[in-house]
Residue, then its C-alpha position, 0 to 999 in steps of 0.5 A: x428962725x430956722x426953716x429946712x429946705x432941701x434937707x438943709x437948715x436955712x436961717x430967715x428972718x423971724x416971721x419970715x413967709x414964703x416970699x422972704x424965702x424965694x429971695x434967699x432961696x430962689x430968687x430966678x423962679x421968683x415969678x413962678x412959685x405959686x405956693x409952698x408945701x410943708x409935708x402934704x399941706x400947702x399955703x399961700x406964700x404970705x403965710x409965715x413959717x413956723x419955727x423948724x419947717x420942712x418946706x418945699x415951693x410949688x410953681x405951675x408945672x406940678x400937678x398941685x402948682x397947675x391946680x393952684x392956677x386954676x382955681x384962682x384963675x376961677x376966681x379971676x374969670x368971676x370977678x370979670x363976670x361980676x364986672x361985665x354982668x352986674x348981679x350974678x350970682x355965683x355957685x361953685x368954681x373948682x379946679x379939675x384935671x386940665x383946667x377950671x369951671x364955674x357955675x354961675x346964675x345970669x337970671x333970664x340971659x343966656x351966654x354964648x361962646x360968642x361973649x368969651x372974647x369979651x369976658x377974656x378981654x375984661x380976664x387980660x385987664x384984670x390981670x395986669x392990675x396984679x390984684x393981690x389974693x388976700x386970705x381972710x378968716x371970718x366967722x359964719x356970722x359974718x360970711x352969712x353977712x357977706x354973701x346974704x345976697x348970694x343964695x347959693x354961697x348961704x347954702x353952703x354956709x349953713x353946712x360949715x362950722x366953727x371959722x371959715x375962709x374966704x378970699x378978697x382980690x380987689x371988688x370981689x370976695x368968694x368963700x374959699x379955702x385956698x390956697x392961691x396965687x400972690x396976685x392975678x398977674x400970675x394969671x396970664x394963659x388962659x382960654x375959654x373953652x366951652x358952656x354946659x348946663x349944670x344943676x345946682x350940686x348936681x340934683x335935677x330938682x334944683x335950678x339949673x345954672x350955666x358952667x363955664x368950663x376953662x383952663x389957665x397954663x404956666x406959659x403960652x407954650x403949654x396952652x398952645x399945646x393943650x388947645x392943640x390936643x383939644x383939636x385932635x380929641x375932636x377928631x379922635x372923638x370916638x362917637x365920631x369915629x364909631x359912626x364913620x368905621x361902622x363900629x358901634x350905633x345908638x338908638x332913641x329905642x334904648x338910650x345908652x345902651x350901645x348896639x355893636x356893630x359887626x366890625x365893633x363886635x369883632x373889636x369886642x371878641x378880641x378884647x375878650x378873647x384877650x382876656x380870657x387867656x390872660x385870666x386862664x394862664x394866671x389860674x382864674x375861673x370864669x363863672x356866669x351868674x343871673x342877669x336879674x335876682x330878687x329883691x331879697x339878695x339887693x337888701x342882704x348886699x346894702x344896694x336896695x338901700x343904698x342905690x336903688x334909684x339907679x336900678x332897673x326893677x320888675x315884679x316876677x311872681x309878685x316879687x321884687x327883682x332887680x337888672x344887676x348893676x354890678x357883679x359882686x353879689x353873684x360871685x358871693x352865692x357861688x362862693x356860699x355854694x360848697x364849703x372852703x379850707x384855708x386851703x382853697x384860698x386864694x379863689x379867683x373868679x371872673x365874670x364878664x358881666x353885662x351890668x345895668x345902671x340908670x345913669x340920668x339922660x343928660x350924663x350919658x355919652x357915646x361909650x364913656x358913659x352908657x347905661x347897659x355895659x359889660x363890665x370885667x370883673x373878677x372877685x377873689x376870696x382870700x385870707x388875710x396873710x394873702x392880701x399882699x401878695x394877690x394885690x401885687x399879682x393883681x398889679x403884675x396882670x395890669x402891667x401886663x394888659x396895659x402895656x399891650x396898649x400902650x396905655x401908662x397909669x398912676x396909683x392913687x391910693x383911697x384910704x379910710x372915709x369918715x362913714x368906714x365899717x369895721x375894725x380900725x385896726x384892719x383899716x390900718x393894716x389893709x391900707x399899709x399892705x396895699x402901699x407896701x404892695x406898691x412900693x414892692x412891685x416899683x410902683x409909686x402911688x398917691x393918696x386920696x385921703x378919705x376916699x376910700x369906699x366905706x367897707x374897705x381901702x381901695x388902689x385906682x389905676x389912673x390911665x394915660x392916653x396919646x392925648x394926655x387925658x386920664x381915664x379910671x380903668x383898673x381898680x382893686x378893693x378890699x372889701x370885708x362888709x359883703x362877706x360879712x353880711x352874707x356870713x361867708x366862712x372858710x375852715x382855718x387850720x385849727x378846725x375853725x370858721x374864719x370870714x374871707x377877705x373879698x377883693x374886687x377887681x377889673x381891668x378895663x373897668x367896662x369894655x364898651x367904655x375901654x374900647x372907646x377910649x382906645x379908639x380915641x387912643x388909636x385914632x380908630x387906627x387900631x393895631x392889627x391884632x385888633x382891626x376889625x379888617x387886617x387887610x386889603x386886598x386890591x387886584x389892580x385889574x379884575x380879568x387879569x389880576x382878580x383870580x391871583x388876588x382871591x388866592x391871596x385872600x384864600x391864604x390870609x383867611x386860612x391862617x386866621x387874617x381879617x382879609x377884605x377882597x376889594x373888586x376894581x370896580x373902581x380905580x386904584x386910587x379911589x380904591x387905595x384912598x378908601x382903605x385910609x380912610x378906613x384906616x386899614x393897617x395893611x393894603x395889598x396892590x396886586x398886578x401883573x408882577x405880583x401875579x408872576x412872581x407869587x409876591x404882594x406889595x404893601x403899604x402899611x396905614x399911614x405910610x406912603x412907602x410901598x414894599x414887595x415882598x414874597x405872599x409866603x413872606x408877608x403870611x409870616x410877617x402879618x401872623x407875627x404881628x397879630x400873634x404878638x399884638x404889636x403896635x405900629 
């Protein structure tokens, strides 16, 4: 038989499988392939091939590799459950982004960190058996026979049809599509790393069953270096730092709903200011619309019907009002106010919206996740045969935003769900101008097939910070339903009403939420043009020295520096510690010299080094750094 690798024709053996493969092909990653690709597909290496195959091997460094090693390192982690606490019953254990997690129901025992130890041990021993991962298809019948004790896995069948798969690896059997590695031995790397409390499929109604979160790594290397960024996202922890900065606060009064605090709020201001020039220049228009609308606008846009538990509503003159969770439906009836040409279009609008959604108590957490945010929106009305290049003009303002953080993405692009409204054919089209606007801008993408939202195709901007992790900021939907349902119209060059296209965009996604992750980010050393406090003034004796330093703060805060006099009521050094502390980016020593000479000498947050220059010089030098925004 005849396979493709590489873009040459092998000749294997008849019925030759992945393994087979690895000996003629790659024989020195033997150990390391975890699976085979054919297109987007992947298998199992003991998966014969079919005639004429494009194939292409998986090992743990990929993203899809790292996958396959968690989820069966899931399945490992049960089956030392199963052996160290008899009747357990198990509920979902997926992969995710830097590990795995399983929910499992212990009945009346609770478990602590303090049995990881012992459930790793049991992990390790399993692990050297090199217990083979056999893949079995089996109908439901026969599954409801399998897990008929297991009430958790029999509600899952009940929604399947037809053949389904499951996994053996020695005492332990779990429904699974797969697919996996060969053998446990694979799975060396691991650790345990937290518990949560999980509802059953995630509904508060159902039992609540204990997750156990973890990770598995291709090499002991890579999981010394994760767990070391885990110690530092522990101490980069915006909540934390928030509290310590002075940046923001929470209350039992309004829970997730975050108070600013003034250093917050001047961190806030900036990231506004920011966007607001950066809009203006790219021929936006900023609008303002109501914080609450009737019941009536909810209905006409499907949210009354669709997400009304998550609203927040009232009765105003015996009718039915709603606290807005998002923006859109305001950008439509300032649309609806005038009559638009083709002509008009594209119409850019941008509104800082602050948006309410009753997210349940136990999801809330510090910024991530609030109930009461200000969300960045913008909404553009276009026609068609605009689609592709506002997209690109969209993506060109992304590049631009995040870069001045430092922050870099990937594209994942969400095609056509099952539940899709509309025409295939725009489906088809819309999806195929938004990966061309991709690859036109340089910007490689991935596709989530099926995830799109059902009016329309959709781009997520996935964020990458210093800690490795990745955030959902930026998004840009197509949407053809909202001005369908509000009959929203333009007159084309024949004299004729068209519906508009409507594309919803934001680039922080929630500025509350953006500011902590980049507070986390920066380590809450924010770059100067962020700061709340740019500089620290510190007169090194009050009598002699503090009527040159008020002068140095008089000039700073007349070119529009965040300057903070620290009187010497006490010593330097206390005084120079606390401005670490604090994480100031530039501290000025001013003494006897300095005074003399009109000069300052300062030291940069973070470095020891201390550098005297002229005050003339150092206005220069800290305006050009907050003017261009520049990081250190």
């Amino acid at each position: 038989m005849h396979i493709r690798y590489k873009g040459n024709d092998v000749e294997l053996p008849e019925g030759s499988n992945g393994f087979a493969a690895i000996k003629v092909l790659e024989p020195e990653l033997k150990n390391k392939i975890l699976a085979y690709k054919v297109g987007e597909e992947v298998f199992d290496l003991g998966r014969p091939f079919a005639e004429g195959e494009e194939v292409s091997f998986l090992t743990g460094e990929e993203p899809e590799g790292f996958e396959i090693l968690n989820h069966s390192c899931s399945h490992l982690m049960a089956q030392a459950l199963k052996h160290l606490y008899p009747g357990v019953l198990f509920g979902f254990g997926p992969a995710i982004e830097e590990g795995f997690y399983y929910d499992i129901d212990l009945g009346e025992r609770v478990l602590t960190d303090k049995d990881f130890a012992a459930i790793e041990a049991e992990m390790k021993k399993l692990s050297k058996q090199a217990i083979p991962y056999k893949r079995k298809e089996i109908s439901l019948e026969e599954a409801k026979e399998v897990f008929k004790d297991n009430p958790y896995k029999l509600e899952r069948i009940s929604e399947l049809e037809g053949t389904i798969s499951m996994y053996e690896q020695g005492d332990f059997v779990d429904l699974c599509r797969g697919p996996h590695v060969p053998n446990t031995s694979y799975l060396k790397h691991f650790k345990l790393l937290s518990l949560a409390g999980a509802y059953w499929r995630g509904d508060s109604k159902n039992k609540q069953l204990t997750r156990i979160y973890a990770t598995c790594w291709p090499s002991e290397e890579a999981l010394k270096n994760y767990l070391e960024i885990l110690e530092k996202r522990k101490a980069n922890d915006h909540r934390r730092l928030g509290r310590e900065l002075g940046l923001f606060m929470l209350s039992d009064y309004a829970p997730g709903m975050p108070f600013f605090l003034p250093k917050g709020q001047i961190i806030m201001n900036e990231l506004i200011s920011y966007w607001r020039k950066i809009h203006e220049r790219r021929g936006y228009t900023e609008i303002t619309t109501p914080t609450m609308m009737s019941r009536r606008l909810w209905e006409t846009s499907g949210h009354w019907d669709h997400y009304k538990d998550n609203m927040y509503t009232t009765k105003v003159d015996e009718e039915d009002y709603a606290i807005k969770p998002m923006n859109c439906p305001g950008s439509i009836l300032v649309y609806q106010n005038s009559l638009h040409s083709y002509r008009d279009l594209p119409l850019r609008y941008t509104e800082l919206g602050h948006v309410h959604r009753h997210e349940a108590s136990g999801a809330l957490n510090g910024l991530f996740r609030v109930r009461a945010f200000t969300q960045d929106d913008a909404h553009m009305f276009v026609r068609r045969d605009q689609i592709g290049d506002e997209v690109k003009a969209i993506m060109d303002l992304f590049d631009e935003v995040y870069a001045v953080f430092g922050l870099d993405y990937r594209i994942v692009l969400s095609t056509r769900p099952e539940d899709y409204i509309g025409e295939i054919e725009f489906w088809n089209e819309s999806e195929a101008i938004l990966a061309k606007a991709c690859e036109e801008s340089g910007h490689s993408y991935s596709i989530n097939e099926g995830d799109g939202a059902f009016y329309g195709p959709k781009l997520d901007f996935k964020l990458k910070d210093s800690m490795g992790r990745t955030w959902q900021c930026g998004t840009i939907q197509l949407d053809v339903n909202l001005p369908h349902r509000f009959g929203l119209t333009y007159v084309d060059e024949k004299g004729e009403k068209v519906e508009p296209v409507m594309l919803h965009r934001v680039v922080f996604g929630s500025v509350e939420r953006f500011i902590g992750v980049i507070t986390e980010n920066y380590g809450g050393a924010f770059p100067t043009w962020l700061a709340p406090v740019q500089v620290e003034i510190l007169p090194v004796n009050d009598e002699a020295h503090g009527e040159y330093a008020k002068k140095v703060y008089d000039e700073l805060r007349d070119i529009d520096v965040r300057a903070e006099l620290v009187p010497a009521t006490e010593k330097l050094g206390y005084r120079l510690r606390n401005a670490q502390v604090n994480k100031i980016p530039y501290t000025l020593v001013l003494g006897e010299k300095e005074a003399a000479d009109n000069s300052i000498t300062y030291r940069v947050y973070g470095d020891p080094k201390q550098v005297t220059v002229s005050l003339d010089e150092f206005k220069k030098l800290i305006r050009e750094h907050i003017d261009t925004k520049a990081r250190f």
